[in-house]
C-alpha positions as CSV (number, residue, x, y, z in Angstrom):
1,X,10.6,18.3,8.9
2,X,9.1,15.0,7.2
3,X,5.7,16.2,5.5
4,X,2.6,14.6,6.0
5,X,-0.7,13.9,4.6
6,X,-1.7,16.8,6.8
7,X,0.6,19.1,4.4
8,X,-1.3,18.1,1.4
9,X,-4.5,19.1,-0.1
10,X,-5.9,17.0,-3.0
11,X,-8.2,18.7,-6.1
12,X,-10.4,16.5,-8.4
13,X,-10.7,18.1,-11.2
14,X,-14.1,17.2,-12.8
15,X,-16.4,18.0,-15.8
16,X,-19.9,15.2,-16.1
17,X,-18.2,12.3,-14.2
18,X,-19.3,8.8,-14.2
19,X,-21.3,9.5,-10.8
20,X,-20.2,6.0,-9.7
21,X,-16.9,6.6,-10.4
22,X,-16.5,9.9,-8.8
23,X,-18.0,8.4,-5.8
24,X,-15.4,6.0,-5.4
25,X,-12.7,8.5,-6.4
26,X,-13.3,10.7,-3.6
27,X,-14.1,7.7,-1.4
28,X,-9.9,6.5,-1.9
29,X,-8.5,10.1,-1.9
30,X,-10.7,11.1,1.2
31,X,-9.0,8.2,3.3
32,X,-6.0,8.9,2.5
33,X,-5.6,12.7,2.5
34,X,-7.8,15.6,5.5
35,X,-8.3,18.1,2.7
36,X,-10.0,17.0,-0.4
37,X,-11.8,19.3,-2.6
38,X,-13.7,18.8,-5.8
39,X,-13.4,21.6,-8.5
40,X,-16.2,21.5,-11.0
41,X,-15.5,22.7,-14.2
42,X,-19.2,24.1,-15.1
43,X,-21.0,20.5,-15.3
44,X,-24.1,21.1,-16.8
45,X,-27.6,19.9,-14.7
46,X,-29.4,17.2,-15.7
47,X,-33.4,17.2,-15.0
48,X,-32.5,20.4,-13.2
49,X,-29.7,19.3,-10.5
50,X,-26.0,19.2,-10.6
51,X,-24.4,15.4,-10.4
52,X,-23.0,16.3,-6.3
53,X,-27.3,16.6,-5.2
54,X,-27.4,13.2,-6.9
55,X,-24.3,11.3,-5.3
56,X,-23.2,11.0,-1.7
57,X,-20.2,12.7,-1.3
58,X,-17.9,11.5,1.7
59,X,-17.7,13.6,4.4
60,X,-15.3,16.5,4.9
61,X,-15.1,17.3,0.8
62,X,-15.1,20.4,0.0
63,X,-17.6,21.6,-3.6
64,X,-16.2,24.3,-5.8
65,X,-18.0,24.8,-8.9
66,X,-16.7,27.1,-11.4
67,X,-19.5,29.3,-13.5
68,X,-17.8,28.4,-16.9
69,X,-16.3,25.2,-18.2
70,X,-12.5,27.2,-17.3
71,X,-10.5,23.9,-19.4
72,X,-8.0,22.1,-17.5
73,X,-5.1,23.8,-17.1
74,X,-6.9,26.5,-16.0
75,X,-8.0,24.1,-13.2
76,X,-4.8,22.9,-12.3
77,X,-3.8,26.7,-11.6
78,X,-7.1,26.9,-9.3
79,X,-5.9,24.0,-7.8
80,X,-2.6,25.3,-6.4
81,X,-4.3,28.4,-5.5
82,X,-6.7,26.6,-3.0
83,X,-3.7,24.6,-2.1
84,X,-1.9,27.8,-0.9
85,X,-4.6,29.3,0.5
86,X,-4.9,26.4,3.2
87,X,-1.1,26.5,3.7
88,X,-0.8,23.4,2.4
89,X,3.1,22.2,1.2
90,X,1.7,20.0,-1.8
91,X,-1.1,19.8,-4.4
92,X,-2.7,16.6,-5.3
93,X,-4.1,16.8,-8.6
94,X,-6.8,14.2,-9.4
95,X,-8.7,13.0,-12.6
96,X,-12.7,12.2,-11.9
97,X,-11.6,8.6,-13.4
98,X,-8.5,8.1,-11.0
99,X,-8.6,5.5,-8.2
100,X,-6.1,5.6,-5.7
101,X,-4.7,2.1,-4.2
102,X,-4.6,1.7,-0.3
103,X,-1.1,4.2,0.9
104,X,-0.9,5.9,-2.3
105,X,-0.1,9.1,-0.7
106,X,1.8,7.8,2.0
107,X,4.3,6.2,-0.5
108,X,4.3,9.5,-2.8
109,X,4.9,12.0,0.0
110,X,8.0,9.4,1.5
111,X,10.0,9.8,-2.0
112,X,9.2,13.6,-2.3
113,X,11.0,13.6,0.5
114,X,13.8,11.3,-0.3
115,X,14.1,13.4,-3.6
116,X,14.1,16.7,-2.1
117,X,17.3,15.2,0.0
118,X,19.2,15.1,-3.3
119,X,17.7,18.1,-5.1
120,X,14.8,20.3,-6.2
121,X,11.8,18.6,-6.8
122,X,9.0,19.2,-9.6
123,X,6.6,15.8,-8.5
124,X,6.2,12.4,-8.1
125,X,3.8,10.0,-9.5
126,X,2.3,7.2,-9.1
127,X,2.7,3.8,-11.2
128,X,-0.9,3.5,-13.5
129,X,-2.8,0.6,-13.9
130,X,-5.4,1.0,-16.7
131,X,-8.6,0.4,-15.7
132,X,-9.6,-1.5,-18.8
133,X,-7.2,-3.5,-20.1
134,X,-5.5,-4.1,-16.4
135,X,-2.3,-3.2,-18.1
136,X,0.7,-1.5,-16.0
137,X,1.5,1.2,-18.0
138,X,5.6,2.1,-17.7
139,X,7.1,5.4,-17.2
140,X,8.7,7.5,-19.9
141,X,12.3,8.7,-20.8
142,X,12.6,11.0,-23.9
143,X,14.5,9.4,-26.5
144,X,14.9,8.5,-30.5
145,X,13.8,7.1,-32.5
146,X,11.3,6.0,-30.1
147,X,11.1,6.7,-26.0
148,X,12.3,4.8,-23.2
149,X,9.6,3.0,-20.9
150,X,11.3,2.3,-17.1
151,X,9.7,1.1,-14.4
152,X,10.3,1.6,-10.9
153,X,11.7,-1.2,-8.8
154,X,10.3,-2.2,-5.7
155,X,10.0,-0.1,-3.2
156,X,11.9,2.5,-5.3
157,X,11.7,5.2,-7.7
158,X,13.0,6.1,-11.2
159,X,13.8,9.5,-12.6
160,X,11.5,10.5,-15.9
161,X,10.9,13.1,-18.1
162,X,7.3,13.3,-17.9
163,X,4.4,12.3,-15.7
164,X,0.7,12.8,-16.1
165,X,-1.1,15.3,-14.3
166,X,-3.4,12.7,-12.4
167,X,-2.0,11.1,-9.3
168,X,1.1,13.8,-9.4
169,X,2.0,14.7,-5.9
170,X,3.7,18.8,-6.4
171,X,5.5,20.3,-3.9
172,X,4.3,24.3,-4.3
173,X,7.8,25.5,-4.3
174,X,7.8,23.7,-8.1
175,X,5.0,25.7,-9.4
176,X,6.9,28.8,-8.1
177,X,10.0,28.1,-9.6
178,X,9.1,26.3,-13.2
179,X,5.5,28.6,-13.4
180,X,1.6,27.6,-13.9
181,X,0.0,25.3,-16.0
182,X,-0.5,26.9,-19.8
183,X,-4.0,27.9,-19.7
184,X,-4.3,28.4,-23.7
185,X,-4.1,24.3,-24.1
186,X,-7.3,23.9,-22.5
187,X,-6.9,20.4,-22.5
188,X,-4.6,18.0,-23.7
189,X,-0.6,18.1,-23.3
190,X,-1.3,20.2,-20.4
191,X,0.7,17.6,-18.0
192,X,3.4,17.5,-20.7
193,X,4.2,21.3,-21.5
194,X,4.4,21.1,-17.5
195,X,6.7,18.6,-17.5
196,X,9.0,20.4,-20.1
197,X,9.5,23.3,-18.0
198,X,9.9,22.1,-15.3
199,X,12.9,19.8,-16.3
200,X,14.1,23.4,-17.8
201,X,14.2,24.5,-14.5
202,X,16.3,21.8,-13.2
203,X,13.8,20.0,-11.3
204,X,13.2,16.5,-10.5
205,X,10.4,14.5,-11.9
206,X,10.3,10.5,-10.9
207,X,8.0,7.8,-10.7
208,X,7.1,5.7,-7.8
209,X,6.2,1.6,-7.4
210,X,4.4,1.1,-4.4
211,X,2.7,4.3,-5.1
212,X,-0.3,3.0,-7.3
213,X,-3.4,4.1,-8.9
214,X,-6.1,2.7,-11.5
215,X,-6.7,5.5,-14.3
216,X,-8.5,4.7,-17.6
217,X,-6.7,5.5,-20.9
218,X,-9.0,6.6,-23.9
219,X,-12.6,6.9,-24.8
220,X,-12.1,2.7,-26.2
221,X,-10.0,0.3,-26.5
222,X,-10.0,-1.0,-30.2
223,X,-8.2,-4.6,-30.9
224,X,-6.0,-4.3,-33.6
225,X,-6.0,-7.2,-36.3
226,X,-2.8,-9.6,-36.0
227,X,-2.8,-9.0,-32.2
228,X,-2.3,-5.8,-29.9
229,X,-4.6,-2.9,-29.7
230,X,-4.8,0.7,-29.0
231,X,-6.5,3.0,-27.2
232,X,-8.9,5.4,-29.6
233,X,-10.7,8.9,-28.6
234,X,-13.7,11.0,-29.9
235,X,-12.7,13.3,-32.7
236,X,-12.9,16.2,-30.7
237,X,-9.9,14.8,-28.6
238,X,-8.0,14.3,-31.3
239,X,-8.0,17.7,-32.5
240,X,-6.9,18.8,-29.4
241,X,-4.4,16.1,-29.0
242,X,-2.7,17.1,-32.1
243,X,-3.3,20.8,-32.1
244,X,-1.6,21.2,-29.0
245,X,1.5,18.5,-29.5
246,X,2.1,20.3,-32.7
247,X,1.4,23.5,-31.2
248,X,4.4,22.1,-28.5
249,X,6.7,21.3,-31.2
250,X,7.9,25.3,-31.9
251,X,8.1,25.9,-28.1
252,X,11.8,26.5,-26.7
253,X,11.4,24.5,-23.4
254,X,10.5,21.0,-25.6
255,X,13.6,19.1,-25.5
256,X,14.5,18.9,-29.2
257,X,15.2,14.7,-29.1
258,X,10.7,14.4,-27.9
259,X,9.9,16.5,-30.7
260,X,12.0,14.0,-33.2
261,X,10.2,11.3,-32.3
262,X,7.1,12.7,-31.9
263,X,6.6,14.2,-35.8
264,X,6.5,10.6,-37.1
265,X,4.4,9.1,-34.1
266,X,2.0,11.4,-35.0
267,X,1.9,10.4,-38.6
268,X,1.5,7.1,-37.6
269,X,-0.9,7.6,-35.2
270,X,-3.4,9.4,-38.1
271,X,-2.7,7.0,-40.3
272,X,-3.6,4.1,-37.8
273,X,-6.9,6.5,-36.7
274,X,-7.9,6.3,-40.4
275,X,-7.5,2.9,-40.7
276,X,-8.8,1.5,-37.7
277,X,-10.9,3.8,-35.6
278,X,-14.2,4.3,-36.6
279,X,-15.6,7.4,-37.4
280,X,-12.5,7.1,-40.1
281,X,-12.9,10.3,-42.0
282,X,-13.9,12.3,-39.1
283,X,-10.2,11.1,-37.2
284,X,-8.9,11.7,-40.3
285,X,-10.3,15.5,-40.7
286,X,-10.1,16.2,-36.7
287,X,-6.6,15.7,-36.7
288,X,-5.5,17.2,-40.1
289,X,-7.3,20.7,-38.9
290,X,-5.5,20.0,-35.5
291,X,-2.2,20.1,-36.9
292,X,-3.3,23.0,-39.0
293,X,-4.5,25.2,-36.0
294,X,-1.5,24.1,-34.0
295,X,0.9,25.3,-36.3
296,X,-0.4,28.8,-36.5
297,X,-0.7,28.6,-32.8
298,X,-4.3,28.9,-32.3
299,X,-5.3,28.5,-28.5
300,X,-8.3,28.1,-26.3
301,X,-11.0,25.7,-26.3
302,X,-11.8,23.3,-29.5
303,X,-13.7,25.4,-32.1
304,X,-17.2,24.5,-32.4
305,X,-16.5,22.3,-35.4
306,X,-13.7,21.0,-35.3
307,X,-13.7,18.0,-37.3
């Protein structure tokens, strides 16, 4: 039986959104999917009111706001349990910055299907368009010395070995057969240790065209001199960027080629943070103490100073 939006139930994850943005988020997903619920990870009140008594949101959405700020794999595994308990086939997880184009859904849930014909299915996702630089980011293959970037064709879809969490479309059966998200990384490389065990497991991850979304990459986009640029975070992501990529480096489900690759990315990504990315020093000393506390396996949300 051919699934529709009607077997889907979509779960925006947010923590002090941009309250325009988040209007507009939920404005996009509410059109496109009947079951659209907002999970608040502990937002704190501002003059003495929560940021949903200040916005309008559409009609229908449901408000779940979690006592404590639970991190967001933790989310992601409250996500699939509200998914399940409204019987729902799929969970659509959602970032408070990700805006989904007219038949997004429509486009992801017709090649779950057509994947599902040729196998068992971890999640398709939509093609990203940053919100900043209006650049169409590609998909990723795992390879050395550096990755593959694919895009999908035209009305098509592409196999990958890793899609972010925002915008991916997961049939439940996945989570039951490849396992929850890894609460202990609180944060960052949630998506991606996801992704890793779930290609373990023998399922399929790919990556749609027509299915299309604007997300925005980065706390800044810094231009870089000779040409190009790069996208820069606060020194508290970068701790937990690094902490937990080290962290994934000693895990048995990370395909041993991403890991190759992904040691001397990540030297070159401190060295370009030092050199580039203002506060220098504190990039510098955020991601030296990530590396550090990823290696001994530390877990959790960031320390209080981490940098």
């Amino acid at each position: 039986m051919a699934s529709t939006s009607a077997d889907v139930v979509a779960v925006a994850v947010t923590y002090r959104p941009d309250e325009a943005t988040i209007v507009d988020v939920l404005r996009r997903a509410a059109a496109q999917v009947p079951a659209l619920v907002v999970l608040d990870n502990d937002s704190p009140l501002v003059d003495g009111t929560h940021w949903s008594e200040r916005v309008a949101l559409p009609p229908g959405v449901e408000l779940v706001r979690e006592a404590l700020n639970i991190g967001l794999g933790a989310a992601y595994n409250r996500a699939v349990t509200l998914a399940r308990e409204r019987d729902a086939r799929y969970v659509l997880l959602l970032d408070q910055d990700s805006l989904l184009e007219a038949g997004c859904v429509e486009a992801l849930l017709h090649h779950a299907a057509r994947r599902a014909a040729r196998g068992p299915l971890g999640a398709v996702g939509p093609t990203f368009v940053d919100g900043r630089s209006g650049e169409r980011a590609p998909f990723v293959r795992f390879g050395f010395p550096l990755n593959h970037k694919v895009h999908a064709p035209a009305g098509g879809d592409v196999d990958v070995d890793f899609l972010i969490s925002s915008g991916s479309l997961i049939p439940l059966s996945a989570i039951e057969a490849a396992g929850g998200f890894d609460e202990g990384l609180f944060i960052d490389s949630v998506d991606m240790e996801w992704c890793f065990r779930a290609k373990a497991a023998g399922l399929q991850l790919a990556g749609v065209a027509d299915a299309r979304m604007l997300h925005t990459i980065g706390d800044d986009l810094v231009r870089l001199p000779g040409g190009g640029s790069m996208f820069v975070h606060s020194p508290l992501r970068l701790y937990m960027m690094t902490r937990n990529r080290v962290a994934l480096w000693r895990r048995a489900d990370t395909p041993r080629v991403w890991t190759a690759q992904d040691v001397p990315r990540m030297l070159f990504k401190l060295l370009r943070m030092t050199a580039f990315a203002a506060p220098r020093i504190p990039n510098a000393r955020a991601m030296l103490r990530g590396a550090r506390d990823g290696w001994r396996g530390r877990q959790g949300p960031p320390p209080r100073r981490h940098a």
